[in-house]
C-alpha positions in Angstrom: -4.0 -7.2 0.8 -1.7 -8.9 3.4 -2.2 -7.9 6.8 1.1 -6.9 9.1 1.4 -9.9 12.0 -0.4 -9.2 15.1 1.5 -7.6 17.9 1.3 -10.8 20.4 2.4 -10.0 23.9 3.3 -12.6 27.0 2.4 -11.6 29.9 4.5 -13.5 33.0 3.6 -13.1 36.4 6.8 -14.3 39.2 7.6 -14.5 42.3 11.4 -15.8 43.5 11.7 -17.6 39.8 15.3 -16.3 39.4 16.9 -19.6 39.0 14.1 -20.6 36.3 13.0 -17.0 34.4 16.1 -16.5 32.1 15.4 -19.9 30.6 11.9 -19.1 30.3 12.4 -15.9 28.4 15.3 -17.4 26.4 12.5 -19.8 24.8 10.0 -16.9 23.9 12.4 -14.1 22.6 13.4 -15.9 19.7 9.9 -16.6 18.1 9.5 -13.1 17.5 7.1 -12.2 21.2 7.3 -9.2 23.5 7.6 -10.0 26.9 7.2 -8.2 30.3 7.7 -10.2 33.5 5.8 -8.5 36.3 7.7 -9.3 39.2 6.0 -9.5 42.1 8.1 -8.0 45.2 10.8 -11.4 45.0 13.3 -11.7 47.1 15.8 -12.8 44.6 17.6 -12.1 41.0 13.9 -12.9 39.3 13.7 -8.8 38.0 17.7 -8.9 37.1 17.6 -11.9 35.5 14.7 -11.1 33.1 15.5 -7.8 32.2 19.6 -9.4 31.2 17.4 -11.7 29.1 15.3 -9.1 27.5 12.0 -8.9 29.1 10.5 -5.6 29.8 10.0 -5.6 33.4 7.6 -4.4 35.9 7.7 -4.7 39.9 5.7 -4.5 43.0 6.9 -3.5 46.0 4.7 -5.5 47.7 3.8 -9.0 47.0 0.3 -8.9 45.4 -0.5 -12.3 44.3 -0.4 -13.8 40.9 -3.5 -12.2 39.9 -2.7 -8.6 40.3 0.7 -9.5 39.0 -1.2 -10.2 35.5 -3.3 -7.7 35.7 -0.4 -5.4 35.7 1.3 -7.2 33.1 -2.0 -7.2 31.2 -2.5 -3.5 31.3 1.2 -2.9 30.2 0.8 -4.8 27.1 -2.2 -3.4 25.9 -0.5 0.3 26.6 2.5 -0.7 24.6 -0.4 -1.9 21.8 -0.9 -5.4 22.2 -3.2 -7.0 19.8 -3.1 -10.6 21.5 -2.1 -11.7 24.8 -0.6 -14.9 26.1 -0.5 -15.8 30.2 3.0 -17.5 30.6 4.0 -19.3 33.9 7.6 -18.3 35.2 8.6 -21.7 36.2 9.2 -23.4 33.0 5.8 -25.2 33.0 4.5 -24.4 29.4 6.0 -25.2 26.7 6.4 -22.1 23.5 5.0 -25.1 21.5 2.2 -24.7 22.9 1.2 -20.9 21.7 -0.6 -21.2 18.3 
C-alpha cells in the first residue's frame, strides 16, 4: 500500500520583509508546500505582498518577536492538519534546496 504524501507545512515568521517575501514564497509554492507567513505587526507591504503570492497569512497587531511569530504560525499549521513542519526565514536566507 502506497501512502498519500505528508501534508508539509512552512511556517515563516516576518517583520518589514516586504521587498524580500514575494520572492521567498515564489520559491516554495511551486514544490507543492503550504505556506502561512505570520506577520508580525510590519510597517510595510510584508502581509500584502504574501498573501498576492499565495501565502495564507496571519498578523499581530503588535510586534511579538520572532518566536511568538512561529509559534503562531506553528499552531496554524497543525490546525489546518500539518503532518511536517518546516521554519523558513523571510529574508531569502534558505535556500528550498535545502528541505529534504
Amino acid at each position: 500500500m502506497i501512502s498519500p504524501p505528508a501534508t508539509i507545512w512552512i511556517v515563516i515568521a516576518a517583520y518589514n520583509e516586504g521587498r524580500a517575501i514575494g520572492d521567498v514564497i515564489g520559491a516554495l509554492r511551486p514544490e507543492g508546500y503550504s505556506v502561512v507567513v505570520v506577520d508580525d505587526c510590519s510597517r510595510d507591504e510584508t502581509a500584502a505582498v504574501a498573501r498576492q503570492a499565495g501565502a495564507s497569512v496571519l498578523r499581530h497587531a503588535i510586534n511579538l518577536g520572532q518566536g511568538a511569530a512561529l509559534q503562531t504560525g506553528i499552531e496554524f499549521a497543525l490546525a489546518q492538519g500539518a503532518e511536517i513542519l518546516v521554519t523558513f526565514d523571510a529574508d531569502g536566507q534558505h535556500r528550498v534546496s535545502d528541505i529534504p
